[in-house]
Backbone as CSV, one residue per row, in Angstrom:
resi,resn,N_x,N_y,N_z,CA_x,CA_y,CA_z,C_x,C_y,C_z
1,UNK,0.817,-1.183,0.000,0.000,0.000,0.000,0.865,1.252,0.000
2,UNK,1.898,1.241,0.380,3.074,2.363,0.517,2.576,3.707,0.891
3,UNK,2.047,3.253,2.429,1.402,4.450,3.173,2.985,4.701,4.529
4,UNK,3.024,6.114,4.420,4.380,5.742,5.378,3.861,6.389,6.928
5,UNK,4.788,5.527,7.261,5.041,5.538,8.945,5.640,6.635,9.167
6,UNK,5.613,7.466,10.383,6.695,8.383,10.621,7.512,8.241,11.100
7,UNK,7.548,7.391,12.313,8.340,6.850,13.702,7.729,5.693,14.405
8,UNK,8.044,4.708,14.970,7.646,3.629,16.043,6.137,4.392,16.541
9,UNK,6.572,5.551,17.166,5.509,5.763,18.003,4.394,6.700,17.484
10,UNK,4.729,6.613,15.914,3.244,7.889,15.657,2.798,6.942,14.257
11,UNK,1.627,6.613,13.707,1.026,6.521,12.280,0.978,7.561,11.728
12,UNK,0.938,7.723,10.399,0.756,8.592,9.305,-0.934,8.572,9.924
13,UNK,-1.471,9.618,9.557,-3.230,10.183,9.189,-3.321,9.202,8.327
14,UNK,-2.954,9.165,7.560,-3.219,8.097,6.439,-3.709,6.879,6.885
15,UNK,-2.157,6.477,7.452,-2.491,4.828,7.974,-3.253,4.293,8.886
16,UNK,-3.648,5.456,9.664,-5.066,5.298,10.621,-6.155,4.758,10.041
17,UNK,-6.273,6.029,8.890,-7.643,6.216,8.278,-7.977,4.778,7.987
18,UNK,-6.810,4.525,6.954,-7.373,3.006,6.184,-7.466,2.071,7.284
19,UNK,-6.360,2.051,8.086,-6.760,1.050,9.248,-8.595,0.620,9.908
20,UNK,-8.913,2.064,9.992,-9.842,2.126,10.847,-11.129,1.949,9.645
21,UNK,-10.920,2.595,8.689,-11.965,2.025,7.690,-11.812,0.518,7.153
22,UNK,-10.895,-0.400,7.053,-10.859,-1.158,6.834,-11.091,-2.464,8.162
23,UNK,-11.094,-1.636,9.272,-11.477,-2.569,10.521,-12.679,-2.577,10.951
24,UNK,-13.257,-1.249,11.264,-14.254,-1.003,11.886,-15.834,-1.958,11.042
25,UNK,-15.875,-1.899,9.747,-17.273,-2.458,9.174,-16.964,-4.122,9.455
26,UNK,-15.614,-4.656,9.751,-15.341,-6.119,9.697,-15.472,-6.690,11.359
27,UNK,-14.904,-5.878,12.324,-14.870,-6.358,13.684,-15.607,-5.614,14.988
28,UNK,-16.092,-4.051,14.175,-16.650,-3.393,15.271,-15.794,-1.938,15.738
29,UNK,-15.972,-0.576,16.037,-14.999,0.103,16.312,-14.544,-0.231,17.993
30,UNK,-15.351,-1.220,19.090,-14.882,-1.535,20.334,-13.101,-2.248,19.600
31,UNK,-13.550,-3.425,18.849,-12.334,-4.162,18.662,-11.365,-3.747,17.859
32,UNK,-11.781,-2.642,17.233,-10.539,-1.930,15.980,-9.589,-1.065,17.134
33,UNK,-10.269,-0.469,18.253,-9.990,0.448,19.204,-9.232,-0.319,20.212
34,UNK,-9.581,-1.020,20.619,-9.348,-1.589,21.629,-8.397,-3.152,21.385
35,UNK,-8.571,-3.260,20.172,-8.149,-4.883,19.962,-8.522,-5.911,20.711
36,UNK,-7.679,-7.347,21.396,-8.690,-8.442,22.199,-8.426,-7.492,23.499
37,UNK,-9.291,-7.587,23.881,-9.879,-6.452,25.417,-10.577,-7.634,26.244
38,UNK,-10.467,-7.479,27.313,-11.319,-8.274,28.655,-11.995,-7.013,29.735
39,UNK,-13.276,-7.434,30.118,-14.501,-6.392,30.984,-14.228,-7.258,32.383
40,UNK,-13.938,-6.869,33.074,-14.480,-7.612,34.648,-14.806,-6.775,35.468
41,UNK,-16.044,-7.769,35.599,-17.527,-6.945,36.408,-16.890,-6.999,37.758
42,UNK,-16.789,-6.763,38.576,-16.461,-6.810,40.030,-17.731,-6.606,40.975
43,UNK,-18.862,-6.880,40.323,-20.173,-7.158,40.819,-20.418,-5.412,41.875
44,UNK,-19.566,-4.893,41.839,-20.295,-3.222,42.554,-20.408,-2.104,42.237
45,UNK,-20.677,-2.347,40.724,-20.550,-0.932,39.912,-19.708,-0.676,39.533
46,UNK,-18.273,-1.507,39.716,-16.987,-1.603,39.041,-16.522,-2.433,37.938
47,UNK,-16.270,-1.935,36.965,-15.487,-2.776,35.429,-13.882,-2.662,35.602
48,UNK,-13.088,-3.164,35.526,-11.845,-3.181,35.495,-11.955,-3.613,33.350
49,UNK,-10.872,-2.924,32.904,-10.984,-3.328,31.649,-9.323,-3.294,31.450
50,UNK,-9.123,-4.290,30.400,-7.806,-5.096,29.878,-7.526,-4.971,28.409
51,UNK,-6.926,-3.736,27.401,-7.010,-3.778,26.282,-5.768,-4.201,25.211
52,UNK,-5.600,-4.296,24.041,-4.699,-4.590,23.509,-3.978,-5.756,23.546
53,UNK,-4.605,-6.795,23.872,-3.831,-8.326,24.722,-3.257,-8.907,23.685
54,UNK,-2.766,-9.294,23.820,-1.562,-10.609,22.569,-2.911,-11.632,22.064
55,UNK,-2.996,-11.494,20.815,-3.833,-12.499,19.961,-3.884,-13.936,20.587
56,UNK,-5.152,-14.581,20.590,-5.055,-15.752,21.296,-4.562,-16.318,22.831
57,UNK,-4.227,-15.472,23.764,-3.704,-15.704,24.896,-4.769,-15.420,25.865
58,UNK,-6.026,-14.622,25.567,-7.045,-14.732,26.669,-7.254,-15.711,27.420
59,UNK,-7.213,-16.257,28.417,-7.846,-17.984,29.079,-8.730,-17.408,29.360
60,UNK,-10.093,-16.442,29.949,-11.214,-16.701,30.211,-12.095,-16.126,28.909
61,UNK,-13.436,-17.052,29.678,-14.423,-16.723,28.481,-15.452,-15.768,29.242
62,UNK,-16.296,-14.936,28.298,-17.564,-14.641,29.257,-18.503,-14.999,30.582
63,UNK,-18.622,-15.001,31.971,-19.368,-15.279,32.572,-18.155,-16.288,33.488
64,UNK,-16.696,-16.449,32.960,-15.626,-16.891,34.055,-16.023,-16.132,35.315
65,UNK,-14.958,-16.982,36.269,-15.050,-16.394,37.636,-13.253,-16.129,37.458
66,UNK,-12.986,-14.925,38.160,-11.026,-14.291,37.733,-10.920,-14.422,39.431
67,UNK,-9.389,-14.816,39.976,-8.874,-14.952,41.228,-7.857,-14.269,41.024
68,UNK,-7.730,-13.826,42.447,-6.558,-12.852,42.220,-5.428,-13.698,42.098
69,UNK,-4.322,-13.008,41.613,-3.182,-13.795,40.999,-3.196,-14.841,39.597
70,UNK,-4.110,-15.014,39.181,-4.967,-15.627,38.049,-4.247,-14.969,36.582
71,UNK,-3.813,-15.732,35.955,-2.938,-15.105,34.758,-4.635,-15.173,33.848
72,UNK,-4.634,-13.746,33.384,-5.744,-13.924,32.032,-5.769,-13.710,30.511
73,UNK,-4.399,-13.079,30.358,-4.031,-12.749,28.997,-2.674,-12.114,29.058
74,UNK,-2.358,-12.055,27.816,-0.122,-11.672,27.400,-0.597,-10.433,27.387
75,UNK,0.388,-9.438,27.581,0.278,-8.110,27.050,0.392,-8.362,25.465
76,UNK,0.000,-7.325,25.001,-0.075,-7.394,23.101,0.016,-5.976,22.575
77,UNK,-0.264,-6.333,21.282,-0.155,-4.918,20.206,-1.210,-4.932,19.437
78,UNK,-2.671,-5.519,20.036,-3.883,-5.220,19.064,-4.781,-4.219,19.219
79,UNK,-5.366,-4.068,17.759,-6.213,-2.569,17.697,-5.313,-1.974,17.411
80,UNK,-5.978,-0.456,18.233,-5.380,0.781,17.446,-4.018,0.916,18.299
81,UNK,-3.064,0.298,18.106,-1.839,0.560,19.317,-0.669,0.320,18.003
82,UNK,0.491,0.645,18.746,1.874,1.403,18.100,3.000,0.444,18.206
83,UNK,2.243,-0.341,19.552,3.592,-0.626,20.330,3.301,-1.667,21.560
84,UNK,3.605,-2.845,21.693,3.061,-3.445,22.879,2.880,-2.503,23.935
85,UNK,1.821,-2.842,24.594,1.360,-2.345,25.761,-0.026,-2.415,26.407
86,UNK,-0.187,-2.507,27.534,-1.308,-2.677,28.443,-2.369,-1.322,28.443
87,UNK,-3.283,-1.486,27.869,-4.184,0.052,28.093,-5.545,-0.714,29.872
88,UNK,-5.347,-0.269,30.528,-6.332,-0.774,31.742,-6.750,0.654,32.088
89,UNK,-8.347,0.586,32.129,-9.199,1.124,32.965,-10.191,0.595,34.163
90,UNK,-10.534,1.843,35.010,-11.613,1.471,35.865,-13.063,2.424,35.433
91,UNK,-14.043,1.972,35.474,-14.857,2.224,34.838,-16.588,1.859,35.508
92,UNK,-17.685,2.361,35.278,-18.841,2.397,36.202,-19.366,1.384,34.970
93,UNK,-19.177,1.140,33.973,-20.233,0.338,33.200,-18.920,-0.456,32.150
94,UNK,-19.646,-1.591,31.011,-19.012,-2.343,30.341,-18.659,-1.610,29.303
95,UNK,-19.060,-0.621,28.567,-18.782,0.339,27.387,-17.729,1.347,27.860
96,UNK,-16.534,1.070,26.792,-15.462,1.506,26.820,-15.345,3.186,26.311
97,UNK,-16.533,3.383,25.736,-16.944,4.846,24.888,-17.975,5.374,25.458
98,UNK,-18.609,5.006,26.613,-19.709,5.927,27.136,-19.547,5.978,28.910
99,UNK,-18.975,4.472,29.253,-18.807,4.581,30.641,-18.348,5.808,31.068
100,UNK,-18.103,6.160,32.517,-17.480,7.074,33.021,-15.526,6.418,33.970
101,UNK,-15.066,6.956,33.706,-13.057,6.362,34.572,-13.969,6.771,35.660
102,UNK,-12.934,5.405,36.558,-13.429,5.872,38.060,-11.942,5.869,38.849
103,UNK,-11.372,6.471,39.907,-9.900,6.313,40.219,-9.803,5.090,40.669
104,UNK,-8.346,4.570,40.800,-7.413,3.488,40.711,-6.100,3.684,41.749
105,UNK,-6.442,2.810,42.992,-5.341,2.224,43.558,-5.162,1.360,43.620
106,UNK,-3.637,0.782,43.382,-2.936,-0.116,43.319,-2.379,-0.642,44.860
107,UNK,-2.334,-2.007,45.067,-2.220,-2.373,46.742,-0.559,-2.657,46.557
108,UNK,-0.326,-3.130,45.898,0.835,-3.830,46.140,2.247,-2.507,45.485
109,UNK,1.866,-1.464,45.036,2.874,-1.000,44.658,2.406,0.680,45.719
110,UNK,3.969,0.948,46.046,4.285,1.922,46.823,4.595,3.318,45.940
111,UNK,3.515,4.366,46.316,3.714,5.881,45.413,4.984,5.876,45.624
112,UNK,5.780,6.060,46.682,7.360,6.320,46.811,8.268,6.096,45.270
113,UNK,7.574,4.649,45.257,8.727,3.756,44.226,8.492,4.063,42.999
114,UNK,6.923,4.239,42.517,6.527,4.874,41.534,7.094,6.054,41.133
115,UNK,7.274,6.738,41.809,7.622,8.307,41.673,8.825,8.798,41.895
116,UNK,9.609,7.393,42.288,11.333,7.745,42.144,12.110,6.765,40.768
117,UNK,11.417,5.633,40.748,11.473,4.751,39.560,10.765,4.149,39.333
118,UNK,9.621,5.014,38.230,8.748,4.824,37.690,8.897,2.996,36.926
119,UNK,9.956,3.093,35.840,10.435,2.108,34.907,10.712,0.550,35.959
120,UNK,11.409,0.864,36.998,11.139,-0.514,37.788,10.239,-0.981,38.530
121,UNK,9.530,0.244,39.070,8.578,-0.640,39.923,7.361,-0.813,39.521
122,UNK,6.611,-0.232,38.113,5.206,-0.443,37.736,5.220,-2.265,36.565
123,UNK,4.991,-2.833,37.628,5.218,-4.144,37.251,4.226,-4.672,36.043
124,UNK,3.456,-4.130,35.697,2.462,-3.979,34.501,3.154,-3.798,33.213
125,UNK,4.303,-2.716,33.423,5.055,-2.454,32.129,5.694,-3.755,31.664
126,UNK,6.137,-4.396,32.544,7.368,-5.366,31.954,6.643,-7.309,32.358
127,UNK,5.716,-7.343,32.539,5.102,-8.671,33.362,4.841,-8.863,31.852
128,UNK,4.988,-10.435,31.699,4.564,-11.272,30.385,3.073,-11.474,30.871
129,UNK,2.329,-11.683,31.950,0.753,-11.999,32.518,0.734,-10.787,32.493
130,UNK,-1.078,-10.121,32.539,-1.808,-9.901,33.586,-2.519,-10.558,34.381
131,UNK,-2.535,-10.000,35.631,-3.123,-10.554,36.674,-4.361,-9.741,37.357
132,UNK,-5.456,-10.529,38.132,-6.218,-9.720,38.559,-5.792,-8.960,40.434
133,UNK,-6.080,-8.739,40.675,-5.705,-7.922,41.920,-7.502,-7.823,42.094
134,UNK,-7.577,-7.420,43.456,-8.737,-7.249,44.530,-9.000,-5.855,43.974
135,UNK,-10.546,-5.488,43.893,-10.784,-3.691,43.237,-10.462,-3.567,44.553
136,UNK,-10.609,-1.832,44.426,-9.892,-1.123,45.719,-11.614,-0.910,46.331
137,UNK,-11.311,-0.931,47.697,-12.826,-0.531,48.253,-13.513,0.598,47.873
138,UNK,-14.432,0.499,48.268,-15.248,2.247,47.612,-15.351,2.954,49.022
139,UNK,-15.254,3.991,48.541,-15.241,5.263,50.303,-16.571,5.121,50.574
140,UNK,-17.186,5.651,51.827,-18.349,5.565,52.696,-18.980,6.615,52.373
């Protein structure tokens, strides 16, 4: 097609366009956007969502039960992405385009470490799994 790239980390306008016209009427704009993605309901008004996963590596199906520590999919490079990587939200409903973000703490990792070395301690960046973790409680 000899549509050019600019750099690793940016598409041409171009190569979007066709991308996204050529995805969206075949798989949906959730899956052109998002690529293989996972929803988990956390049964309290909470969605945790999992996007971009490595083709074929999901282990659960719809209506699974997830444990914490529970491997559920590779990190990947599907959909609209550049570059392996994990896109995760928290979220009040299953729709990735209308829900509302809800904030996100993490139990096992320390702001300190985050915020002095970012690159080693956000274990998400570099983990071959994701894993599920416990949602964070909701305030009173």
């Amino acid at each position: 097609m000899g549509l050019p790239v600019r750099g690793p980390w940016s598409l041409d306008d171009r190569v979007q366009s066709t991308l996204m016209a050529d995805l969206v009427p075949k798989i949906g704009l959730t899956n052109a956007v998002c690529g293989n993605y996972i929803v988990i309901d956390h049964g309290n008004g909470e969605y945790s969502a999992y996007a971009h996963l490595k083709e074929g590596s999901i282990t659960k199906k719809s209506g699974d039960k997830v444990k914490r520590g529970e491997a559920i999919a590779k990190l990947g490079n599907t959909g609209h992405s550049t570059a392996p990587h994990l896109h995760f939200q928290l979220m009040d409903g299953t729709d990735f385009f209308t829900s509302n973000g809800l904030p996100v703490t993490f139990s096992n990792v320390k702001v300190q470490e985050m915020n002095s070395n970012l690159a080693e301690s956000n274990a998400l960046l570099f983990s071959d799994f994701l894993v599920m973790d416990d949602p964070p409680a909701k305030p009173n």
